[in-house]
C-alpha positions as CSV (number, residue, x, y, z in Angstrom):
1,X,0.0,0.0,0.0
2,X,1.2,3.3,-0.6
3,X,2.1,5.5,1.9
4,X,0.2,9.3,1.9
5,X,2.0,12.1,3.2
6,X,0.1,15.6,4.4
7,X,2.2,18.3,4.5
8,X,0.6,21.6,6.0
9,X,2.4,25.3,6.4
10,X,1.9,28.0,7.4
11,X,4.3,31.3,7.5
12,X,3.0,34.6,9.0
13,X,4.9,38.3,8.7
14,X,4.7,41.2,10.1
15,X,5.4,45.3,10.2
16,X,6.3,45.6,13.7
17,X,3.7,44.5,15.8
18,X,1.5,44.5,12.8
19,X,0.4,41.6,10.7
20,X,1.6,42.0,7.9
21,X,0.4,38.9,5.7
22,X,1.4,35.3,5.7
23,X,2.4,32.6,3.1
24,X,0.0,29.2,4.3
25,X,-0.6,26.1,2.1
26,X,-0.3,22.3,2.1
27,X,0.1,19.3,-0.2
28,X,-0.7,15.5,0.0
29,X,0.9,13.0,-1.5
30,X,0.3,9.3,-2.4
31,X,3.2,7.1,-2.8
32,X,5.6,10.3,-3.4
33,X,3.0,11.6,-6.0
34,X,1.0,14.9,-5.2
35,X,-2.4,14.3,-5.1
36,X,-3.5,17.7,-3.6
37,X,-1.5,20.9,-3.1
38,X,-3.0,24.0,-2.4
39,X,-0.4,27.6,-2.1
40,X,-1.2,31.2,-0.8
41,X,-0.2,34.6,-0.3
42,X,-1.9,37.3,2.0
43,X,-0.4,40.1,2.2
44,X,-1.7,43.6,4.4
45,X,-0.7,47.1,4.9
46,X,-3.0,48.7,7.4
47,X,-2.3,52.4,8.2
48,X,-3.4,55.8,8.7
49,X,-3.9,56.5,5.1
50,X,-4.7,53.3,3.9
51,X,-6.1,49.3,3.9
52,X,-4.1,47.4,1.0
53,X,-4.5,44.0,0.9
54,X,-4.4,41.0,-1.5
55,X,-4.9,37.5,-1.4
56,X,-3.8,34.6,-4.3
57,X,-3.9,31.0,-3.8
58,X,-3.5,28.0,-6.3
59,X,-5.2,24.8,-6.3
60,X,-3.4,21.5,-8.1
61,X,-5.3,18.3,-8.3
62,X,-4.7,14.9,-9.9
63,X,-6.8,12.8,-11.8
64,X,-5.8,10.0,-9.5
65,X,-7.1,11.8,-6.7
66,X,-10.0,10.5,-4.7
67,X,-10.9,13.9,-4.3
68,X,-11.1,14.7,-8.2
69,X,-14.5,13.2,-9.2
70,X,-15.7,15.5,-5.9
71,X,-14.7,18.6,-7.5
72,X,-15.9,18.0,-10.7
73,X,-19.1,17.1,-9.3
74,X,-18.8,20.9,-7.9
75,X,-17.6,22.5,-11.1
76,X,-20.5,20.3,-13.1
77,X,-22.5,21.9,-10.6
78,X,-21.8,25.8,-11.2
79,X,-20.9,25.1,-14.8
80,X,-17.5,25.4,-14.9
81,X,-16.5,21.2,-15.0
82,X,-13.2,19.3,-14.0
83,X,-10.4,21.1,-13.6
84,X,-6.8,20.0,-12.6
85,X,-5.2,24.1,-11.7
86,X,-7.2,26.5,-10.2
87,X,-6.0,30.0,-9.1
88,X,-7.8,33.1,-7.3
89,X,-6.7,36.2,-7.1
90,X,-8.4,38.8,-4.9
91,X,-7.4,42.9,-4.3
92,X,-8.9,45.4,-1.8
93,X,-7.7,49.1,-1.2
94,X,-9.5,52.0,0.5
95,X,-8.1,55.5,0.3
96,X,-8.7,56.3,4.4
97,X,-8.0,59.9,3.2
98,X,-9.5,60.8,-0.1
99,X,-13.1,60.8,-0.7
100,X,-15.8,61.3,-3.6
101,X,-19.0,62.5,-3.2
102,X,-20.6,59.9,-0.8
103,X,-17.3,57.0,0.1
104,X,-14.2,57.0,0.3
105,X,-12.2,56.0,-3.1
106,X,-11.9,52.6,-3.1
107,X,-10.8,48.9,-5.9
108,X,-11.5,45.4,-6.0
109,X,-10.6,42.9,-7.5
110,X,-11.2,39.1,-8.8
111,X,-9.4,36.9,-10.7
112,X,-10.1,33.2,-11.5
113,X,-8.1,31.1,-13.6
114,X,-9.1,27.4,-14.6
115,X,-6.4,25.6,-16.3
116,X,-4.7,28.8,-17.8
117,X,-7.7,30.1,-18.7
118,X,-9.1,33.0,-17.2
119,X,-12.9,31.9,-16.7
120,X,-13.4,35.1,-14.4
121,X,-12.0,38.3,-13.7
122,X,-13.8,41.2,-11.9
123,X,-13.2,44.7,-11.2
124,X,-14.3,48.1,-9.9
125,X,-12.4,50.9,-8.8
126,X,-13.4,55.0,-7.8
127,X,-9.6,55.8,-7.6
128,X,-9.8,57.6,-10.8
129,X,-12.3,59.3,-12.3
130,X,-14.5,58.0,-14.4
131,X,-15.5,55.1,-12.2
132,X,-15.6,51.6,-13.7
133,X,-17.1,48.0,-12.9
134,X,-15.5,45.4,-15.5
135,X,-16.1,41.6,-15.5
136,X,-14.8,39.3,-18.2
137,X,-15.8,36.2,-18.5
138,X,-16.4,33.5,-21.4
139,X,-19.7,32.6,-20.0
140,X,-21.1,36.2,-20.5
141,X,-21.1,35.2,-24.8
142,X,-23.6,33.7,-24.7
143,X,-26.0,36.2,-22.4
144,X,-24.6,39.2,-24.0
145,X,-22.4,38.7,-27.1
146,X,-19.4,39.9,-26.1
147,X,-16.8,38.1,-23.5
148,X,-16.6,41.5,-21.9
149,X,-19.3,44.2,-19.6
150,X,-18.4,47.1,-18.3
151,X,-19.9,50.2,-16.7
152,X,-17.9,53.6,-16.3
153,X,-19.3,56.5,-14.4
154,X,-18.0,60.0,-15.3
155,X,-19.3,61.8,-12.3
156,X,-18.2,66.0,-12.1
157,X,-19.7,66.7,-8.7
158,X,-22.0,69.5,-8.4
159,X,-22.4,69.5,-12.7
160,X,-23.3,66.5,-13.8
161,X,-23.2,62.6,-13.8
162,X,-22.9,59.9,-16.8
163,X,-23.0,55.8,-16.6
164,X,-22.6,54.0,-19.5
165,X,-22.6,50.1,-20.2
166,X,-20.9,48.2,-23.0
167,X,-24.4,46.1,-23.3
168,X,-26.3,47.2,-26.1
169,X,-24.7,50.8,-25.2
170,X,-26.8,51.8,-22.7
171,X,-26.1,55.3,-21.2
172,X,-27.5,57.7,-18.2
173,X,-26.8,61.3,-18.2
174,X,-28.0,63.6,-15.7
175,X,-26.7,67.8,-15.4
176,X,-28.2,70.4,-13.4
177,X,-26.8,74.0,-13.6
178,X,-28.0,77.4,-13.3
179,X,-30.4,79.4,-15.7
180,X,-31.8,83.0,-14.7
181,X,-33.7,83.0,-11.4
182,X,-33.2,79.3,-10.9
183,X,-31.9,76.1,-11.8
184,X,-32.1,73.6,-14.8
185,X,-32.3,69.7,-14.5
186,X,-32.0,67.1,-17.3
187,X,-31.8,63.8,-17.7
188,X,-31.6,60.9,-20.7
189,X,-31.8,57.6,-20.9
190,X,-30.5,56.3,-24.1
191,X,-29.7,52.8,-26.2
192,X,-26.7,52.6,-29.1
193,X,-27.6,56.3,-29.6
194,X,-31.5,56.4,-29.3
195,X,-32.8,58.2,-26.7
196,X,-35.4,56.4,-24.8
197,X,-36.5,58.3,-21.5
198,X,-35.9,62.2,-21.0
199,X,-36.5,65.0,-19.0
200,X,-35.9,68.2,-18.9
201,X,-37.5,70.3,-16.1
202,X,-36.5,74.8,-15.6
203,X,-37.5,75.7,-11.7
204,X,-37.3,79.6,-11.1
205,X,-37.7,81.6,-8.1
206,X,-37.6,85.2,-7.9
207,X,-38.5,87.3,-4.8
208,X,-38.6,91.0,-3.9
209,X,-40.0,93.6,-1.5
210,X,-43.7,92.9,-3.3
211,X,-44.3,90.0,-5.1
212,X,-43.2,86.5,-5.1
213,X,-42.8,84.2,-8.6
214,X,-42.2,80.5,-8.8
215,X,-42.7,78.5,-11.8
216,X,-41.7,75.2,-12.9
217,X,-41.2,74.2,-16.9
218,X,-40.9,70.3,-17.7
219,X,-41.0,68.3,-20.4
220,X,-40.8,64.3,-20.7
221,X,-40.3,62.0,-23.9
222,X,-40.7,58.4,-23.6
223,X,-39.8,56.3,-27.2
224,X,-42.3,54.0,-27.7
225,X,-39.7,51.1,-28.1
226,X,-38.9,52.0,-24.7
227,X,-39.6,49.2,-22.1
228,X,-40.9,51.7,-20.1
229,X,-43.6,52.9,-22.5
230,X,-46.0,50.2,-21.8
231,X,-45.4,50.7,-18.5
232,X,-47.2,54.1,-18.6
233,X,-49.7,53.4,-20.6
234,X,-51.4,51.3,-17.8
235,X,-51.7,54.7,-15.9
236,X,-53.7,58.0,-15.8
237,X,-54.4,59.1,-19.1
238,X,-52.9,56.1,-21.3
239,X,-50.2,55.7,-23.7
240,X,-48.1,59.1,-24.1
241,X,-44.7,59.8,-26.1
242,X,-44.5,63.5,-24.8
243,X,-45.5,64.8,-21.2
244,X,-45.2,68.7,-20.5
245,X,-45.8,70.1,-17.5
246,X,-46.2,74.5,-16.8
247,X,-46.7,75.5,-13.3
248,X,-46.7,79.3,-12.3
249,X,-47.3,80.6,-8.7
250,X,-47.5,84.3,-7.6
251,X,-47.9,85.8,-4.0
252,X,-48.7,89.6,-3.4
253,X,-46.2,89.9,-0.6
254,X,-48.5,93.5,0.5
255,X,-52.4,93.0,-0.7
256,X,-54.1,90.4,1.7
257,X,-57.4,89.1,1.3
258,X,-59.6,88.3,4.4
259,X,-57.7,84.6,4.6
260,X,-53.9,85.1,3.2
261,X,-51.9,86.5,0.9
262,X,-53.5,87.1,-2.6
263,X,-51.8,85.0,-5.0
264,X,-52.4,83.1,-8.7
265,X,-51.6,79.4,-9.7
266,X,-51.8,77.8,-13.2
267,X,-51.1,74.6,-13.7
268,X,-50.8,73.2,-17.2
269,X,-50.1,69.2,-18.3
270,X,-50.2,68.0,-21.5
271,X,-49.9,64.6,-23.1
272,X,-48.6,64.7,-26.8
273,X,-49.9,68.6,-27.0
274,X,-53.2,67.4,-25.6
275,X,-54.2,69.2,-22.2
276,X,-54.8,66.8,-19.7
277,X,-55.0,68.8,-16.6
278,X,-56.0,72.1,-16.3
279,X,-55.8,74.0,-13.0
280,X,-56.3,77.7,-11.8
281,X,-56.6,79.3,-8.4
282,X,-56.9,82.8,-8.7
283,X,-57.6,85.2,-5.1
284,X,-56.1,88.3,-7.1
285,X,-59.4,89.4,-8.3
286,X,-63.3,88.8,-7.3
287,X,-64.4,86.5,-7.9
288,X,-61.9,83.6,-6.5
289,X,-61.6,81.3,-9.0
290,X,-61.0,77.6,-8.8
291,X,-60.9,75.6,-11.9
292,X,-59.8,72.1,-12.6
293,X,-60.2,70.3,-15.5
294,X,-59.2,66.2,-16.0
295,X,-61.1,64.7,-18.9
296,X,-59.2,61.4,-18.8
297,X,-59.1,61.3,-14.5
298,X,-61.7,63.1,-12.7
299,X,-64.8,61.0,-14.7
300,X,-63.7,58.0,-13.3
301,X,-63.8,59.5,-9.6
302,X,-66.6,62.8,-9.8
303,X,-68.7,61.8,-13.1
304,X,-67.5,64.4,-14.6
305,X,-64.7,66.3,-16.6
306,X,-64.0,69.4,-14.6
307,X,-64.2,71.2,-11.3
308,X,-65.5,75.0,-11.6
309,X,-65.9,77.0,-8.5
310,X,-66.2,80.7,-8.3
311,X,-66.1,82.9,-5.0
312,X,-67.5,86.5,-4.3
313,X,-66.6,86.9,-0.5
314,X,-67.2,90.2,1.1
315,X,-66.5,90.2,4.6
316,X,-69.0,90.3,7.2
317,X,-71.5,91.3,4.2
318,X,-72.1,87.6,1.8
319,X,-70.3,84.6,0.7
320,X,-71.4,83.8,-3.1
321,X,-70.0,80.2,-4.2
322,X,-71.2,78.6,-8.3
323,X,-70.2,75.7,-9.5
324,X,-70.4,73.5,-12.3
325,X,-71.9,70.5,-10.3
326,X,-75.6,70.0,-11.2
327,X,-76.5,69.3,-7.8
328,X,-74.3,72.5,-5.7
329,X,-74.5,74.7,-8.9
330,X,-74.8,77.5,-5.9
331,X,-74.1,78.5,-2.4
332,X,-74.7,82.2,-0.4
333,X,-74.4,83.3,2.8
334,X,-75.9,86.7,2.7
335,X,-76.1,89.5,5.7
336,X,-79.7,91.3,5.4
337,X,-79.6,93.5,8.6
338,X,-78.3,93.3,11.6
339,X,-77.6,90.2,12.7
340,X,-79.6,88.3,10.4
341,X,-77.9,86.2,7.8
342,X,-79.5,84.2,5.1
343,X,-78.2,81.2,3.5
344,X,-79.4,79.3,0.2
345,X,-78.5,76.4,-1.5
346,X,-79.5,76.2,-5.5
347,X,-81.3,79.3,-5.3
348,X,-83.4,77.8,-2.5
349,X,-84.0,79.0,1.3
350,X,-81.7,77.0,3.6
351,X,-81.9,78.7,6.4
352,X,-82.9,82.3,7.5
353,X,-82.0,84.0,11.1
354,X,-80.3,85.7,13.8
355,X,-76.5,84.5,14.2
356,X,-75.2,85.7,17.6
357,X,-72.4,84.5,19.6
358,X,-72.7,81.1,20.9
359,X,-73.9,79.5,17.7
360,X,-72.0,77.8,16.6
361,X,-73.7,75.0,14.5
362,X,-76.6,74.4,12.3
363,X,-78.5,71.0,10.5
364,X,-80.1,70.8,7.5
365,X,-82.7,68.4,5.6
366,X,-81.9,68.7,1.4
367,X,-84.1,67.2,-0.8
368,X,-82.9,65.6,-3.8
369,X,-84.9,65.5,-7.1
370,X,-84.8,61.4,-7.2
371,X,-87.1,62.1,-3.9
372,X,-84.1,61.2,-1.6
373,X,-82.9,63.3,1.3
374,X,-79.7,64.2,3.3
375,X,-78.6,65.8,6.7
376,X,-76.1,68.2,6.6
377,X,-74.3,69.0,9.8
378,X,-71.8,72.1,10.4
379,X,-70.4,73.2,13.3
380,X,-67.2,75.5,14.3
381,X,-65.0,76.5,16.8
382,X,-64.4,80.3,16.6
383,X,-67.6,82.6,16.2
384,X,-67.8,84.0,12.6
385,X,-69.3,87.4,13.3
386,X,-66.0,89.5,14.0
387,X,-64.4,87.7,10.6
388,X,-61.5,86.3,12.9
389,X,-63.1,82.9,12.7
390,X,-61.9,83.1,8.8
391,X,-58.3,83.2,10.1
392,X,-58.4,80.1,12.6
393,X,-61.0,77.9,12.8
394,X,-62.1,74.0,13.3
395,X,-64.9,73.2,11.0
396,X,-67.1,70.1,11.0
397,X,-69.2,68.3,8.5
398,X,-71.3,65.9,8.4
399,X,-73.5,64.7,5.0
400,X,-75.9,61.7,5.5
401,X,-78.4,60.1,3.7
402,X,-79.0,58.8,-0.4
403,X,-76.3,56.1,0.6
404,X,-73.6,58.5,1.5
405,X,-72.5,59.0,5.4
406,X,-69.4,61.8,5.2
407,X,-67.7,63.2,8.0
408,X,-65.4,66.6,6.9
409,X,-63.0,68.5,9.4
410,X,-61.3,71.0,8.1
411,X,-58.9,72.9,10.8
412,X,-56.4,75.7,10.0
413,X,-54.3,78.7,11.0
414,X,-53.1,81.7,8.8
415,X,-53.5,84.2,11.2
416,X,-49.4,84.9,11.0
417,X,-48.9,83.6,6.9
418,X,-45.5,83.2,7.3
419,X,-46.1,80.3,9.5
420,X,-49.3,78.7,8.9
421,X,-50.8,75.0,8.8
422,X,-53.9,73.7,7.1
423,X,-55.6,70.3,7.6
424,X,-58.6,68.1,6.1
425,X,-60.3,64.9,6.7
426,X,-62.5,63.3,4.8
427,X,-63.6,59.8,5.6
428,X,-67.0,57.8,5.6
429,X,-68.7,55.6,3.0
430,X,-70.5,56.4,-0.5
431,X,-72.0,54.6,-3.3
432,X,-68.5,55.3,-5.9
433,X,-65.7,54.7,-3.2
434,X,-66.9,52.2,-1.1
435,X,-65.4,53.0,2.4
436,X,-62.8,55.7,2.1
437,X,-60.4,58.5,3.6
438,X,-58.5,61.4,2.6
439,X,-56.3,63.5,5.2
440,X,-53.8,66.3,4.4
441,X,-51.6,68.1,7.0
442,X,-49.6,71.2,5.6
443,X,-47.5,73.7,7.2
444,X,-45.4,76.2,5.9
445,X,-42.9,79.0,6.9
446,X,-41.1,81.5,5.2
447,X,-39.0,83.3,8.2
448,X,-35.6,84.5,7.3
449,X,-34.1,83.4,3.9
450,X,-35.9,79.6,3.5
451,X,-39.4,78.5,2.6
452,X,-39.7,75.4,4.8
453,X,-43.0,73.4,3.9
454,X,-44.1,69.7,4.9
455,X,-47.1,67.7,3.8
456,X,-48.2,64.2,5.1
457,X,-51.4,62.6,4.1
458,X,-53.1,59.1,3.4
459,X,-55.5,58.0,1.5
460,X,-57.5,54.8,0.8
461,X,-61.1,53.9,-1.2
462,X,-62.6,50.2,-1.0
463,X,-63.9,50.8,-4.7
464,X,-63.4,53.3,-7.0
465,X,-60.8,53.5,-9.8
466,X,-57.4,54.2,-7.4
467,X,-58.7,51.0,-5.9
468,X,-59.6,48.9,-9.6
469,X,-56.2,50.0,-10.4
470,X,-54.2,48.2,-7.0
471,X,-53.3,51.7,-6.5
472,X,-54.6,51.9,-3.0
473,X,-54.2,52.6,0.2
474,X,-51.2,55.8,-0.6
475,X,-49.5,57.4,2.1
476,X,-47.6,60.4,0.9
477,X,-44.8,62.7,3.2
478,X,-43.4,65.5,1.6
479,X,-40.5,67.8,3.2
480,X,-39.4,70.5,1.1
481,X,-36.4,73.3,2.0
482,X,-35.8,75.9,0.0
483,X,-32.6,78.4,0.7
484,X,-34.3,81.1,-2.2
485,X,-31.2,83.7,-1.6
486,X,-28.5,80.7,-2.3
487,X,-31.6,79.4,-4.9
488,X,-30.8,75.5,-2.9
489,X,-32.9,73.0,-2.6
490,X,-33.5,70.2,0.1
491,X,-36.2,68.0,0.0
492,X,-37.5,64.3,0.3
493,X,-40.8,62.9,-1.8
494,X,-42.3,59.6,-0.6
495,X,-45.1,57.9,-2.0
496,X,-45.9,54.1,-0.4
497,X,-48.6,52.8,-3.0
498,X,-49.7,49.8,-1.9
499,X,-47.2,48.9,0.0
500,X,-44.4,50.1,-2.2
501,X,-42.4,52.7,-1.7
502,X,-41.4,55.7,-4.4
503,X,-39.2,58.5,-3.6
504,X,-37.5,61.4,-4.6
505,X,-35.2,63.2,-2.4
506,X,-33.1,66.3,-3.7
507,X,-30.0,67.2,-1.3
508,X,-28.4,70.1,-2.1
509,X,-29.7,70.3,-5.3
510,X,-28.4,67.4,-6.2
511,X,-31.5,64.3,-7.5
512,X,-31.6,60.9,-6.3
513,X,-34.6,58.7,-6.8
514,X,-35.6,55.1,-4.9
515,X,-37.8,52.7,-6.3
């Protein structure tokens, strides 16, 4: 019988008291034949400006090995087969000193060699800008076409960032800079030269003594051999190749109305040159106008297209509300002496009386032509005779009957506009949503140089089409910080739909999303 000999090292160094690496291995033998014999080489520098390390070992086996059949089992198993040599070569270093934007610069690598032939090798490195991942590998051929896939990313911090890939050429690029009163940001997604996803988005801000002007220009290009295209046309208003968005918002930093600050938004999205949202809220003139138009959305949740309300409010005098809903096309609150205030709904007597101090609430039978009737319910905190109550108030709603049972609170505070908060409620059943609620909290300030603003809300319908869609329940928390003197912008966006979670988050003015 022959005899086996197992011969096992194992030869450390060091830099002082520091490891430093070693030299470790052993071999077995079979009748003064090797069988098995496995070599490697650590080696370590560890110091204040750096961690260098590497690590490379060699595997020889023999045919006649018992163990040989084993390891091809293995290699049969992750598709590489028998092998006789096998060598690994792995490299680590981290700059302890020098950093990019997020991490300190940093390389690895891999290396694997099966029978002198290089079956794997993997890299990425941030030493040197652009950044690069490489792996090589025959097995990629097949998947890819090409032995070879790499990604480089050419990042200029505070300017602009592009990743490409050898596959099929993809290529991210993504700038931001500065255009007059604000700042541009763009970004392409693009095949083999083909763009395929775009965006392009202008936000402005100017501010003086009297007025305040924000506006926001955007426009987004999907190619419809884009993966993502079908991908949007399962939402909102179907398939879509273009997307622009206008958004303008002034503030009369003097003129007040009763409530706030006058002020003037339009809002303007179009799909393929097709408006698809249409919104105005104007306070600068009488009446107040609220207009929103959805063809393709707001059918599917009101029955209808569009959203008209206008607003005559003199104060302590009337309140005149029309709308373009055929069963609230009007609304008054009317002072006719005195005390004595008359309200009407559709051009019809609601209520007529003497409001004094102390009340505070009122309830109302409506009749509805299909013979049907509701309760309505209002009650408030602050009395509403003074006008203060139009400042800071807790109001409360409730509309019952005809299927529907809706409780409302709306609560808010301008009375100091700089730092203000609004809230609403809406939650109850009804015959198009099922069982459903709707809260919003926002609060704002604009003390100092920043406009600091945060909204949180939820959301959630048992029918309806959010809820035909899977797009239901949606919480939303918005935090938005805005340094308008040094135009920079902090803020987070995040949507959970469903159970999955959307963000945006801008730092500095710098974009980063999470899906």
């Amino acid at each position: 019988m022959d005899d086996i000999d197992l011969t096992v090292y194992m030869k450390p160094s060091s830099n002082g008291n520091k490891y430093s690496g070693a030299e470790f291995g052993y071999e077995a033998k079979k009748g003064g034949a090797s069988m098995l014999k496995y070599d490697g080489v650590h080696k370590r520098t560890d110091d204040a400006s750096k961690y260098d390390a590497s690590l490379k070992t060699e595997l020889q086996l023999s045919e006649k090995s018992l163990l040989y059949p084993t390891f091809c089992k293995i290699g049969n198993a992750v598709g590489s087969g028998c092998f006789k040599s096998r060598k690994m070569e792995l490299t680590g270093f981290v700059d302890k000193v020098a950093k990019n934007k997020l991490l300190n610069k940093f390389s690895f690598g891999l290396k694997n060699i099966k029978d002198g032939e290089t079956r794997l090798e993997a890299s990425i490195s941030t030493l040197q800008n652009p950044y690069q991942l490489k792996i090589v590998s025959p097995r990629l051929q097949e998947k890819i076409g090409s032995k070879e896939f790499t990604i480089t990313a050419d990042h200029q911090p505070g300017k602009q960032l592009t990743v490409t890939s050898s596959f099929q050429q993809f290529k991210f690029f993504f700038k931001h800079g500065p255009i007059a009163d604000g700042k541009n940001y763009f970004a392409e997604i693009s095949k083999a030269g083909v763009s395929f996803l775009k965006y392009d988005l202008n936000l402005t801000f100017k501010k003086n003594p009297s007025a305040l002007n924000m506006g926001l220009n955007s426009q987004f290009d999907v190619n419809e051999a884009s993966l993502f295209y079908t991908l949007f046309c399962n939402y909102g208003s179907g398939c879509f190749k273009q997307r622009k968005a206008d958004i303008s918002i002034f503030v009369d930093l003097v003129n007040k109305n009763a409530l706030i600050n006058k002020f003037d938004i339009h809002v303007n999205l179009l799909k393929d040159d097709e408006k698809v949202v249409e919104l105005e809220v104007c306070t600068k003139h009488t009446p107040y106008k609220f207009i929103l138009k959805a063809p393709y959305v707001l059918p599917k949740i009101i029955g209808q297209p569009s959203v008209e309300v206008l607003t005559t409010h003199n104060l302590g005098q009337s309140l005149e509300v029309t709308t373009n809903f055929a069963k609230a096309k009007s609304f008054s609150v009317k002072k006719t002496s005195g005390n004595m205030r008359e309200v009407k709904f559709n051009g019809k007597l609601l209520f007529k009386g003497e409001v004094t101090k102390g009340n505070k609430s009122f309830k109302q039978q409506i009749e509805l032509a299909n013979g049907q009737s509701m309760a309505l319910t209002v009650s408030w905190k602050n009395d509403a005779l003074d006008g203060s109550a139009v400042v800071t108030n807790d109001v409360k709603l409730n509309l019952a009957g005809n299927n529907v049972n809706a409780d409302v609170e709306i609560e808010w505070d301008v009375s100091n506009p700089s730092d203000a908060e609004f809230e609403i409620e809406a939650k109850g059943t009804g015959r198009r949503l099922g069982q459903f609620e709707f809260k919003r909290k926002v609060d704002w300030n604009t003390n100092g140089n920043n406009f600091i603003a945060s909204i949180i809300g939820k959301s959630s319908s048992e029918k309806g089409w959010f809820a035909e869609k899977g797009l239901n329940p949606v919480d939303t928390k918005i935090n938005v910080d805005f340094d308008y003197n040094n135009m920079n912008l902090n803020a987070n966006i995040v949507k959970v739909v469903a159970g999955k979670r959307y963000a945006v988050a801008v730092k500095n003015n710098n974009l980063d999303f999470s899906f």
